[in-house]
Each structure stands twice: as C-alpha cells, then as structure tokens.
TORKOL-4160 file (C-alpha; in steps of 0.2 Angstrom, whole numbers, padded with zeros to 4 digits, m for minus):
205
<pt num="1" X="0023" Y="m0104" Z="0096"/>
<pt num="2" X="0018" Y="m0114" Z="0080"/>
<pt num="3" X="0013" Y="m0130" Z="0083"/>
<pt num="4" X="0024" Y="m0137" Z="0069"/>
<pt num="5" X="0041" Y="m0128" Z="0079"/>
<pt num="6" X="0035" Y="m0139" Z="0096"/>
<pt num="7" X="0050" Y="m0147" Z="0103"/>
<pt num="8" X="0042" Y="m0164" Z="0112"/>
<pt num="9" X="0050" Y="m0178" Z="0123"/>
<pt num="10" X="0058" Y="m0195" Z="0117"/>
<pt num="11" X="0043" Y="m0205" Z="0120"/>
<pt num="12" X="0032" Y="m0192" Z="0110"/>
<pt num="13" X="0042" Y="m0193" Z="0095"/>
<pt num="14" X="0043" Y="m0213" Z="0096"/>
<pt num="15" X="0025" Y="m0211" Z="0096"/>
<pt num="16" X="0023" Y="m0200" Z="0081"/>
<pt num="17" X="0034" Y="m0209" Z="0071"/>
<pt num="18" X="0027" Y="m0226" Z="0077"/>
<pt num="19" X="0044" Y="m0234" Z="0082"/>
<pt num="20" X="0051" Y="m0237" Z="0099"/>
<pt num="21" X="0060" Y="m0225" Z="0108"/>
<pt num="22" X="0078" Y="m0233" Z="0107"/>
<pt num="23" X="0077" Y="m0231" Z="0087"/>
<pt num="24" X="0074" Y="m0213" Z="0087"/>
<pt num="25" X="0090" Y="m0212" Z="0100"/>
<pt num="26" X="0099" Y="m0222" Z="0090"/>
<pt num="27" X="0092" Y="m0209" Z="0072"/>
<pt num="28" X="0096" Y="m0194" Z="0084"/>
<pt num="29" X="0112" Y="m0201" Z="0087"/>
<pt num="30" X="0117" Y="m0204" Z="0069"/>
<pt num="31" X="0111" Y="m0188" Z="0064"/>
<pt num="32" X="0095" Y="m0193" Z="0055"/>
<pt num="33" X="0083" Y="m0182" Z="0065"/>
<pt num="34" X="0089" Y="m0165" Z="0074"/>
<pt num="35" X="0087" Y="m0165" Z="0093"/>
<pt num="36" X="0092" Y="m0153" Z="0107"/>
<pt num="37" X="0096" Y="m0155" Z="0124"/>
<pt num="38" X="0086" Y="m0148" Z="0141"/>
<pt num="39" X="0096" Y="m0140" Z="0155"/>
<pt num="40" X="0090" Y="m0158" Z="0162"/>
<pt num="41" X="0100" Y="m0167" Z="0149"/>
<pt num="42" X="0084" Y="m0175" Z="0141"/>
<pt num="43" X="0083" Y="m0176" Z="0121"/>
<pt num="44" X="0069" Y="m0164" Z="0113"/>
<pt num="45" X="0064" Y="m0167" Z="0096"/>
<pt num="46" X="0054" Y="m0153" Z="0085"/>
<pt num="47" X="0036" Y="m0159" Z="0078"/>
<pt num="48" X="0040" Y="m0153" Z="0060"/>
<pt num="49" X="0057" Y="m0163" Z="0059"/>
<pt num="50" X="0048" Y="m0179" Z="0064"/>
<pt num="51" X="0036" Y="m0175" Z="0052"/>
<pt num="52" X="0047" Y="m0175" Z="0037"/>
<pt num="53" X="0057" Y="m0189" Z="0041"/>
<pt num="54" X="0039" Y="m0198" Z="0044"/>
<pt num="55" X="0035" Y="m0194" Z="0027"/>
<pt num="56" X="0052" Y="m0201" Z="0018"/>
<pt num="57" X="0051" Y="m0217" Z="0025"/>
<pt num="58" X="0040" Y="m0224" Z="0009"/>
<pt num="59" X="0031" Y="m0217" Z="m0005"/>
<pt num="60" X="0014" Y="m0225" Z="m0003"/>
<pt num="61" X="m0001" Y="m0214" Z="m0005"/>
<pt num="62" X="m0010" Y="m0205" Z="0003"/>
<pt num="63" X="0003" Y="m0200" Z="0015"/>
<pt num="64" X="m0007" Y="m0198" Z="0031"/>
<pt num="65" X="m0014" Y="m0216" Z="0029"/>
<pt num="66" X="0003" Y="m0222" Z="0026"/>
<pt num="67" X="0009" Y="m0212" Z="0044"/>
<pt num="68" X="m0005" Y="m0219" Z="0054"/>
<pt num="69" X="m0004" Y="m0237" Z="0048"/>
<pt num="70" X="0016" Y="m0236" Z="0053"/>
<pt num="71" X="0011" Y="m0228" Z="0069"/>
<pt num="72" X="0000" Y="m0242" Z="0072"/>
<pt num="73" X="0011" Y="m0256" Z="0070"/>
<pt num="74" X="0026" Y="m0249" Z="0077"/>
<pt num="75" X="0013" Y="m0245" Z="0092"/>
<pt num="76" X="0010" Y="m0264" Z="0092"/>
<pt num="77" X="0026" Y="m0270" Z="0091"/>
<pt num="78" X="0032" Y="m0259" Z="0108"/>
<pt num="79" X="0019" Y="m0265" Z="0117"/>
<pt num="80" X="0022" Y="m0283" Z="0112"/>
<pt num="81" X="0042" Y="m0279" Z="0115"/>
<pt num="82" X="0041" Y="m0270" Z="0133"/>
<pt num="83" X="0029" Y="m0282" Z="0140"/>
<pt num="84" X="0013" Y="m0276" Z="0143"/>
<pt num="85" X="0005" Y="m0291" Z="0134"/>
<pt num="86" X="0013" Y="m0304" Z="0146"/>
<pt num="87" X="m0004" Y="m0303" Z="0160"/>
<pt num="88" X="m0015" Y="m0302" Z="0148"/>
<pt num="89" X="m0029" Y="m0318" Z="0150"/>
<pt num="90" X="m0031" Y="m0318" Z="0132"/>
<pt num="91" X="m0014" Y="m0315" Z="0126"/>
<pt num="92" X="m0007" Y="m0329" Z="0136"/>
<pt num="93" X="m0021" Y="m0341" Z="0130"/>
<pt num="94" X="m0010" Y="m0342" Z="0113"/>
<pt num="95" X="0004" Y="m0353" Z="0108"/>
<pt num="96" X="0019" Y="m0348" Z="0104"/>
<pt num="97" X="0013" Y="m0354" Z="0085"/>
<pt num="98" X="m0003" Y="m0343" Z="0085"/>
<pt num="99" X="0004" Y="m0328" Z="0091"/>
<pt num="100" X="0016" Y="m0327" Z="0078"/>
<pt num="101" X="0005" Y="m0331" Z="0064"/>
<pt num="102" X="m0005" Y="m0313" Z="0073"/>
<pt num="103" X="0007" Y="m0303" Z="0071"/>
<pt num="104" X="0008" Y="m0311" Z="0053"/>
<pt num="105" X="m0009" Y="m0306" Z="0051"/>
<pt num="106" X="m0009" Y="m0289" Z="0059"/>
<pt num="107" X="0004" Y="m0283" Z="0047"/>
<pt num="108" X="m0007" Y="m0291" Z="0034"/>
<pt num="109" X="m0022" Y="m0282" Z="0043"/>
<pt num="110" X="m0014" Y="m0267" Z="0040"/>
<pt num="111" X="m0007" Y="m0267" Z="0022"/>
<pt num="112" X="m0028" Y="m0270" Z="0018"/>
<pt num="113" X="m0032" Y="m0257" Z="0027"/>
<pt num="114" X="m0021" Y="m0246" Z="0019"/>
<pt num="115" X="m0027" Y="m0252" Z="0003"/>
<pt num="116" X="m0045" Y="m0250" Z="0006"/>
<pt num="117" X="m0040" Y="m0232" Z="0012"/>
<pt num="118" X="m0031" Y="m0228" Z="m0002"/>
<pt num="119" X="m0043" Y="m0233" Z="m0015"/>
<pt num="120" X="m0056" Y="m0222" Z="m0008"/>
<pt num="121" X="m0064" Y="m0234" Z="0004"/>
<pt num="122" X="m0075" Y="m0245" Z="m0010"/>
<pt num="123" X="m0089" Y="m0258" Z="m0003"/>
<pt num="124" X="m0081" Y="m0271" Z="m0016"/>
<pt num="125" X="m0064" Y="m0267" Z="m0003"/>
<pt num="126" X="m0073" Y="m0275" Z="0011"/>
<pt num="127" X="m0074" Y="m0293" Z="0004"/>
<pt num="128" X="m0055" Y="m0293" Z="0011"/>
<pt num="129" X="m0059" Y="m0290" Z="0028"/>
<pt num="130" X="m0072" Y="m0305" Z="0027"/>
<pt num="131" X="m0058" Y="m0314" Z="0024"/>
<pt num="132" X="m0045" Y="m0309" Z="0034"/>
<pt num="133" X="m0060" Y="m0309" Z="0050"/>
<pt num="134" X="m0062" Y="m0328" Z="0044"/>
<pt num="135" X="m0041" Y="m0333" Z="0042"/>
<pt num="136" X="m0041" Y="m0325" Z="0062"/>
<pt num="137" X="m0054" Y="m0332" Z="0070"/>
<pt num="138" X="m0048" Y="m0351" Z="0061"/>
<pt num="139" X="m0032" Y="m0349" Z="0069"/>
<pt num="140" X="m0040" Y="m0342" Z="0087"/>
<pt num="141" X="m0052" Y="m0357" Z="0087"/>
<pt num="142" X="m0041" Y="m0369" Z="0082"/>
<pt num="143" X="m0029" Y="m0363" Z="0096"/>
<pt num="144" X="m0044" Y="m0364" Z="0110"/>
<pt num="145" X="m0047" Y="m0348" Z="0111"/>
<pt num="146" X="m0066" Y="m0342" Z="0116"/>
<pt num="147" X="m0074" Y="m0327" Z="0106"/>
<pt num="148" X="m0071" Y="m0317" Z="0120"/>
<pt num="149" X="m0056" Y="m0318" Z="0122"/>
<pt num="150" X="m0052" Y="m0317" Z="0101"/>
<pt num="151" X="m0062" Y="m0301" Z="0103"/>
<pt num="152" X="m0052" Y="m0292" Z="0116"/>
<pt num="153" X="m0037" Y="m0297" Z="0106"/>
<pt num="154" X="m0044" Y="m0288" Z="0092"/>
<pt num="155" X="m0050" Y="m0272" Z="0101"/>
<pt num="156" X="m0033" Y="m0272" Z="0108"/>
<pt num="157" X="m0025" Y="m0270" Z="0090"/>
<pt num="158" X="m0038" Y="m0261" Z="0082"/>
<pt num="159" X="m0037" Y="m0247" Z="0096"/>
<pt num="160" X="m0021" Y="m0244" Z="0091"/>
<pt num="161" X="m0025" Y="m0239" Z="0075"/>
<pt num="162" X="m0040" Y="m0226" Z="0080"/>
<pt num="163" X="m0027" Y="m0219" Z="0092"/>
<pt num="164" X="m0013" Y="m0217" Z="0078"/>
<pt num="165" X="m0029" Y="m0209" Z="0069"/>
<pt num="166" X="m0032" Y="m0197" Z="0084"/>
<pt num="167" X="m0012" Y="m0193" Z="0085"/>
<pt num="168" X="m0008" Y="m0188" Z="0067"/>
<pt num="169" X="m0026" Y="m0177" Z="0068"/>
<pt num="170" X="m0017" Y="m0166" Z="0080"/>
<pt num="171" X="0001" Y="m0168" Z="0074"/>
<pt num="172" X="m0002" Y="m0166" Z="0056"/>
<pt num="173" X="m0003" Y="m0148" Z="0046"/>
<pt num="174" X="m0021" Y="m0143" Z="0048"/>
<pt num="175" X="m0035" Y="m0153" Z="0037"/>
<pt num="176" X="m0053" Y="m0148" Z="0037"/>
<pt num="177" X="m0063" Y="m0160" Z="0051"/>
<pt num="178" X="m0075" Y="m0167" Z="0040"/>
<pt num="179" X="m0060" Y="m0178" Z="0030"/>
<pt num="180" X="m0054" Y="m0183" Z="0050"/>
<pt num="181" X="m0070" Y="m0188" Z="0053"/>
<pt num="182" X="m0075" Y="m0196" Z="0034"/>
<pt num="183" X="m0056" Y="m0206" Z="0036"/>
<pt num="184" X="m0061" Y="m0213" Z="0053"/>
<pt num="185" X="m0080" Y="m0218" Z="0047"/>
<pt num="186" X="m0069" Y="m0227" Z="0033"/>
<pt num="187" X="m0059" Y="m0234" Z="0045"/>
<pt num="188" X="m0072" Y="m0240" Z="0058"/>
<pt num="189" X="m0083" Y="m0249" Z="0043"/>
<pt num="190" X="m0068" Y="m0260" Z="0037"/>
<pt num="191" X="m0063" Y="m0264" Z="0057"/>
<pt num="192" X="m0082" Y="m0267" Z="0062"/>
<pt num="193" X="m0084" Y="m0277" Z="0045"/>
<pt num="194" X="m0068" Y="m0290" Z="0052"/>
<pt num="195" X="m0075" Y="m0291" Z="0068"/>
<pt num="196" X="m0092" Y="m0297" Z="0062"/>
<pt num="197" X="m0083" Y="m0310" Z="0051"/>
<pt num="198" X="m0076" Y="m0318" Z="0068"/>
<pt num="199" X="m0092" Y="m0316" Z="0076"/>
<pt num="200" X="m0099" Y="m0326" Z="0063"/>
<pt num="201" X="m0084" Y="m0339" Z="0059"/>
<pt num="202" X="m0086" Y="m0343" Z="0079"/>
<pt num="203" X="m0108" Y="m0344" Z="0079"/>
<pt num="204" X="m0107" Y="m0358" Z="0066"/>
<pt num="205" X="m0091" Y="m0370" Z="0075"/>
C-alpha cells in the first residue's frame, strides 16, 4: 500500500499535525479532515489528508519547516496540557511568572528558528539565538534556577523539535537524505549556538 494512502490512529495524526488529540476529533467531527471508522469504533485518519490540511494552515515558506516548527509547539503544548511536566525537579523549580514568560519564549524560539531556516541558515542568523540563549538564562537565574536544571528544561523543548524533524522525514513525500540531514545540521548549530549562550550568561553570575 502507498505510504501516503496509510490510515493511522488519533494519536498519530495529533502528532503529525502537531495539535492535541481532541482538536483533530473535534476537525473530524466538523468535517475538516476525512476519517473512517474500525470495526472497533476507533477513528482512522489517512496520511495524505493530514498532510494537506498541514500544509493549509499558513503560507510560510518553506513548507516542511513551517510543519515541523508547528509540530513542535503543539507537541509542547500537550505535554504541558496533559501533565507530564508536573514531577518534573526542574519544571517545578519555576514560578508561575517564569513559566509563562517560557512558553513566551519558546514560541519566540520557534519563530527564529524558522527564520534562520528559511533564510538558508546564514552565520549572521545566529546573533539571534545568542540573544535569545541570554533573555532565557536572565529569566531562569533570576527565578533560582541552577544551570542544570535550565539545561534539562532546554533539552526537553529542543527534543521536541528533532523529533518533529524525525516525524515529517518519514511522513512527508520522499526528499533526497542529504537535505534531511543538511536541515537538521542547520537545526542543531542554531540549538547548540542557544544552549552555549546560557552556558556562558550562567559562568559569569
């Protein structure tokens, strides 16, 4: 069967359009997407719809940057929503105060990322991740939190965004390896680049 005719669970197409499972119910339900049912009664979405209705929710270029940096967000935003943050040592370290102005910053994150992406990944681009590495770790060290701890808050965001890079490699029509592999180079260089700036802003308080 071609991949693009799949039929894949709820949860997989929540994941592939990067919004939370009740959203695509409720799209389902009002006869955005086309679904089917099992003999089980369980929803079953085909990839190649998802894909179009991924693709018509903005017209930012290029298009697969635009899907994964939504994937990666909305990703967030579940996690966030259902939970899974609550035990987390350094999630709970954080006001109320700082962790909204993260999730502030993560869509700001995001939106640079895209940027440099789009732009074809210039040097010059990386002056904004400095910045933004430096705007986080103020906030993070003026909260009390350690560098530890801002660092597994960051890998815990940033995998997000390799693993949206990892989903749309497989869901997406074919594309040669070497642009997978040159986008998430580009991606890792902005990502690492942010992550110094903490490390930094943190050795000199």
């Amino acid at each position: 069967m071609n991949e693009q005719n799949e039929w894949v669970s709820l949860r997989r197409a929540a994941e592939i359009l990067g919004v939370h499972p009740a959203t695509v119910r409720n799209w389902a339900d009002e006869g955005k997407i086309a679904s089917r049912r099992t003999p089980g009664n369980h929803r079953r979405f085909r990839r190649a719809d998802l894909l179009q209705v991924a693709q018509t929710q903005g017209d930012l270029p290029p298009v697969e940057v635009k899907l994964i940096i939504q994937n990666a967000l909305g990703q967030t935003r579940m996690q966030i929503g259902d939970g899974a943050l609550i035990d987390a040592p350094w999630y709970t370290a954080m006001s109320d105060t700082t962790r909204s102005a993260m999730r502030s910053r993560g869509r700001e994150v995001l939106e640079a990322l895209r940027s440099y992406l789009a732009s074809g990944a210039p040097d010059e681009k990386l002056s904004h991740a400095i910045l933004i590495g430096q705007q986080y770790a103020t906030i993070l060290h003026s909260d009390g939190l350690t560098l530890p701890q801002a660092m597994r808050g960051f890998f815990y965001f940033s995998d997000f965004v390799i693993n949206s890079i990892l989903t749309w490699s497989e869901v997406t029509p074919p594309r040669s390896a070497p642009e997978w592999a040159s986008l998430l180079r580009h991606v890792n260089a902005f990502m690492n680049t942010m992550l110094l700036s903490i490390a930094e802003y943190y050795q000199e308080e």
